[in-house]
C-alpha positions as CSV (number, residue, x, y, z in Angstrom):
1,X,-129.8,-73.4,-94.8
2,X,-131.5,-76.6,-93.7
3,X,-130.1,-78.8,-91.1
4,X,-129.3,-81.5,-93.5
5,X,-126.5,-79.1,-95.3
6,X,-125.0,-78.2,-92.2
7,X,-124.8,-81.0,-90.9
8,X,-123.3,-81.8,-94.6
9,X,-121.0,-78.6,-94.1
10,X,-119.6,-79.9,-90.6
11,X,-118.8,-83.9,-91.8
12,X,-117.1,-82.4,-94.6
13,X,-115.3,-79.9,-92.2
14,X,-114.5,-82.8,-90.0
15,X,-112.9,-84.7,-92.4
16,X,-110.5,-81.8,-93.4
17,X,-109.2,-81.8,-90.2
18,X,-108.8,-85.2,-89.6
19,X,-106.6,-85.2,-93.0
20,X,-104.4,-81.7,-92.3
21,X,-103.1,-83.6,-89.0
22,X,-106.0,-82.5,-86.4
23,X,-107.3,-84.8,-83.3
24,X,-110.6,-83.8,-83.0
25,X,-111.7,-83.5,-79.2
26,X,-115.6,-82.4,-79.5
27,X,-118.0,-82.1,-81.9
28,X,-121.0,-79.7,-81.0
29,X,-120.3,-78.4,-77.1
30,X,-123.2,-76.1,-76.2
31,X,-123.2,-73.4,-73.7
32,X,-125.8,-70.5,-72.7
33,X,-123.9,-68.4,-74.7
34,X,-123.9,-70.4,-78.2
35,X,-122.2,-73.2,-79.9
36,X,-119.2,-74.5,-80.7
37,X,-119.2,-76.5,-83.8
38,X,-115.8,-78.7,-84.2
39,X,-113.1,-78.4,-81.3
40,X,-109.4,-79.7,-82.4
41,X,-106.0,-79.6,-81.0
42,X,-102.7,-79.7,-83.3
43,X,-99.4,-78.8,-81.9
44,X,-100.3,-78.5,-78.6
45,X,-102.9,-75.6,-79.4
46,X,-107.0,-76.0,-79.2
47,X,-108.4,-75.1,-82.2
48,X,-112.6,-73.7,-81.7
49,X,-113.9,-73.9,-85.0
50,X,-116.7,-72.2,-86.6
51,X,-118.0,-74.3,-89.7
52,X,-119.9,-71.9,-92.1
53,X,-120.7,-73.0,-95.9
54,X,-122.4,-71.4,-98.8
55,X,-122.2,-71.8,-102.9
56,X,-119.2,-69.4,-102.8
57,X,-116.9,-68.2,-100.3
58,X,-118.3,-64.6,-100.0
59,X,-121.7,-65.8,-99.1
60,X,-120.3,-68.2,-96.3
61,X,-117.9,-65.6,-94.7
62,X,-120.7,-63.3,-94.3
63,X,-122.2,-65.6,-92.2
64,X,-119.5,-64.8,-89.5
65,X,-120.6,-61.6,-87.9
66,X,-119.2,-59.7,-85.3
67,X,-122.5,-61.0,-82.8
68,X,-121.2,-64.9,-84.2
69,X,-117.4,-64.3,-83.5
70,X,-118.7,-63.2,-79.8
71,X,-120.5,-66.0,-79.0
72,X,-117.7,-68.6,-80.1
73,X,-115.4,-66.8,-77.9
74,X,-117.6,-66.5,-74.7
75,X,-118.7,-70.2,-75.5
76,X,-115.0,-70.9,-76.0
77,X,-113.8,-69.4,-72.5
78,X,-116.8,-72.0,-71.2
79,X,-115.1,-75.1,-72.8
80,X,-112.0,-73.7,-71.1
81,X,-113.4,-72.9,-67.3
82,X,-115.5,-76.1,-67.9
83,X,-112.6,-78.1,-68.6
84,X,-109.6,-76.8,-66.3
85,X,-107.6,-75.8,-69.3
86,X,-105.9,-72.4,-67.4
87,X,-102.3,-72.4,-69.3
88,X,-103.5,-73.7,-72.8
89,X,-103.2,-72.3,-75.9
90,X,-106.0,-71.6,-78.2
91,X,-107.7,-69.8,-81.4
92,X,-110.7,-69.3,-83.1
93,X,-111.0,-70.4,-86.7
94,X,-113.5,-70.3,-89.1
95,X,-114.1,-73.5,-91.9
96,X,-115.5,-72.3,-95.2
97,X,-117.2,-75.1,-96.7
98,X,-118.4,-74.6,-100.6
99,X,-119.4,-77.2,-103.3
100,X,-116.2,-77.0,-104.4
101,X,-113.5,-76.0,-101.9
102,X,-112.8,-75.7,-98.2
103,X,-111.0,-72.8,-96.7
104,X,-109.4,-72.6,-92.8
105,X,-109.0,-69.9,-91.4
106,X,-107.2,-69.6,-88.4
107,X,-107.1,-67.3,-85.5
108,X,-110.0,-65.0,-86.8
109,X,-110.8,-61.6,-84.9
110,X,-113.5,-59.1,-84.1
């Protein structure tokens, strides 16, 4: 996928969070270990986000391997350490962006 779509994918992403209720925090933190695309915070939990899109759903969730899901955690506990964030709450979700829809998926798992 060029850069131009994901970059598409993540503005799109964006806005859906913005309009389910979400403060978006940062956009883009980088560590050694990867790259964090959106993080959010709703109801007192921090929300890493993982912005994947495709022409269908099926091809986008492939997308999110088991090598991917790794590095957004270990990227994830960077943000945290980085930031002094000890006692909060937190979850790794995944944003399926298509022509058509957009799917969240919260709290995904090896």
């Amino acid at each position: 996928m060029s850069r131009a779509k994901g970059d598409y994918a993540e503005e799109r992403a964006y806005a859906y969070l913005l309009e389910k209720g979400f403060m978006v925090v940062e956009r883009n933190f980088s560590s050694r270990f990867g790259e964090i695309d959106i993080i959010a915070t709703k109801g007192g939990v921090l929300h890493f986000v993982e912005v994947k899109s495709a022409l269908d759903y099926e091809l986008a969730i492939q997308n999110i391997t088991k090598s991917k899901l790794s590095k957004l955690i270990k990227t994830g506990d960077v943000y945290l350490k980085k930031n002094a964030l000890h006692n909060t709450d937190y979850m790794h979700d995944a944003i399926i962006v298509t022509p058509l829809e957009i799917w969240h998926l919260e709290n995904i798992t090896i």
